[in-house]
C-alpha positions as CSV (number, residue, x, y, z in Angstrom):
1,X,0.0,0.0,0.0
2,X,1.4,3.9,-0.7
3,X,2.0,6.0,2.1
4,X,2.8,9.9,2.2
5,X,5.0,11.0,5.0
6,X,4.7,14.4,6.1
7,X,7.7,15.7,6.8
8,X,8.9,19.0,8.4
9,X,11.1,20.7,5.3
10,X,9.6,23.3,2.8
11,X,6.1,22.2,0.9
12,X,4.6,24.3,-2.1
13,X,1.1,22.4,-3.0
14,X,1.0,21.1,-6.6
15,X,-1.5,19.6,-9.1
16,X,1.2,16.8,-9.2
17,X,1.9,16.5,-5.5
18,X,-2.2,16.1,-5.0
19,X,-2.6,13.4,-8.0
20,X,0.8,11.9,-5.5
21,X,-1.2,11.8,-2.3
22,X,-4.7,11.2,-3.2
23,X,-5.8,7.9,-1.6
24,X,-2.4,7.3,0.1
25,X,-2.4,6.5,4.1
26,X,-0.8,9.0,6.0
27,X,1.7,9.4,8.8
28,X,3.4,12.8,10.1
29,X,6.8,13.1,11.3
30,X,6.4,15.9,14.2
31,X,6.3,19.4,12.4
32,X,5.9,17.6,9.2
33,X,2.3,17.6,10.6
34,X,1.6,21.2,9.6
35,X,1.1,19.8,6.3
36,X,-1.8,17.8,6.9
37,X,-3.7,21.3,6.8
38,X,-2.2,22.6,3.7
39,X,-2.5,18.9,1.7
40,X,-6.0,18.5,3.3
41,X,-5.1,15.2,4.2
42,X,-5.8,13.4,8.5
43,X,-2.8,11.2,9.3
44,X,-3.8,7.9,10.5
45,X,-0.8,8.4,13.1
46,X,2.1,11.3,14.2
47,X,5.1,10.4,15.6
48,X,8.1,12.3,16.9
49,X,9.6,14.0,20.1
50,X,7.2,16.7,19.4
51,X,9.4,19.4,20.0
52,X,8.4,21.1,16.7
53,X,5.0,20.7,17.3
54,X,2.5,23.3,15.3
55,X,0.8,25.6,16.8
56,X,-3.3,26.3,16.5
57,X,-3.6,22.9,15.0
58,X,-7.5,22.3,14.5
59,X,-8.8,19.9,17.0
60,X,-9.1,16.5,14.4
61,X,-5.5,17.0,13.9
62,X,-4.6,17.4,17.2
63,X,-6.2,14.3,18.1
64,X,-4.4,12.0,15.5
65,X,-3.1,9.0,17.5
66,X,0.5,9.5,18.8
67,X,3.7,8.0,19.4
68,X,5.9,9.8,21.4
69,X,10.1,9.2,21.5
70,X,12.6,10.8,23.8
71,X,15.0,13.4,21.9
72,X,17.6,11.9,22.6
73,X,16.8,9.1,19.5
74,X,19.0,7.5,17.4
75,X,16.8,8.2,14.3
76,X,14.9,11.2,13.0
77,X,11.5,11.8,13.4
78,X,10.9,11.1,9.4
79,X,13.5,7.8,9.7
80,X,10.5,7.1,12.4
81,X,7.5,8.0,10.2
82,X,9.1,5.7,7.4
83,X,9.6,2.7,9.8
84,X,6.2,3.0,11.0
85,X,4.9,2.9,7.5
86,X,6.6,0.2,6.8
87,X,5.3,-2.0,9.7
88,X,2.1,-0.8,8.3
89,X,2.9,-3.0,4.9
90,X,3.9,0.4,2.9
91,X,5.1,-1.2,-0.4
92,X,5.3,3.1,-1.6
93,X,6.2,6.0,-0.1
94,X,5.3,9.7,-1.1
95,X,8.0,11.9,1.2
96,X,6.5,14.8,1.5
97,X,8.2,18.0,2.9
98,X,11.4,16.3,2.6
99,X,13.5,19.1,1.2
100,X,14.3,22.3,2.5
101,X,13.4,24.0,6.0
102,X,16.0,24.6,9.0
103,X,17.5,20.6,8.9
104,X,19.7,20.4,6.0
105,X,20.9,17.5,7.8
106,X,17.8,15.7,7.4
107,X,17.0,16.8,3.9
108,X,20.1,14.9,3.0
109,X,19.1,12.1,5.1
110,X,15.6,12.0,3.1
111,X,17.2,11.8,-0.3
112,X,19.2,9.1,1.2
113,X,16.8,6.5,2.2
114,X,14.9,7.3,-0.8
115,X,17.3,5.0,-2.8
């Protein structure tokens, strides 16, 4: 099954990037989650540290199921949101937000484990 991660790095909303999502499950990587609004998409799960968490979310994304790791992980909040996906039977992924943003660091770890 195809999965988009939402992911915290720059997003611009696309004809393409909808016709990429539509019908896909979702999970959101902590700030990756203030996608969700601009995509019009609910994530069936958020995981993270949350220390990037969005503020004003409305309340039916604030309620998306959680799992919460310490900061002090060995793996990124996205490396996270892929693993869950994939324990979800995620034969696809859609990494959304991957790119750009204040983490260079993990923008180069997203292009990566896109290989």
């Amino acid at each position: 099954s195809k999965f988009t991660i939402l992911l915290g790095g720059d997003l611009i909303r696309t004809p393409l990037l909808d016709r990429q999502v539509a019908g896909t499950r979702v999970i959101a990587a902590d700030a990756g989650m203030s996608h969700a609004r601009t995509l019009n998409l609910t994530p069936e799960l958020w995981v993270g540290d949350f220390d990037s968490v969005p503020a004003d979310l409305p309340d039916e994304l604030a309620a998306v199921p959680r799992q919460v790791f310490p900061p002090e992980k060995d793996k990124t909040d996205g490396e996270l949101a892929i693993a869950a996906a994939l324990e979800r039977g995620a034969t696809s992924l859609v990494l959304a937000g991957a790119f750009g943003g204040k983490r260079t660091d993990h923008a180069f770890l997203h292009l990566a484990l896109s290989v």
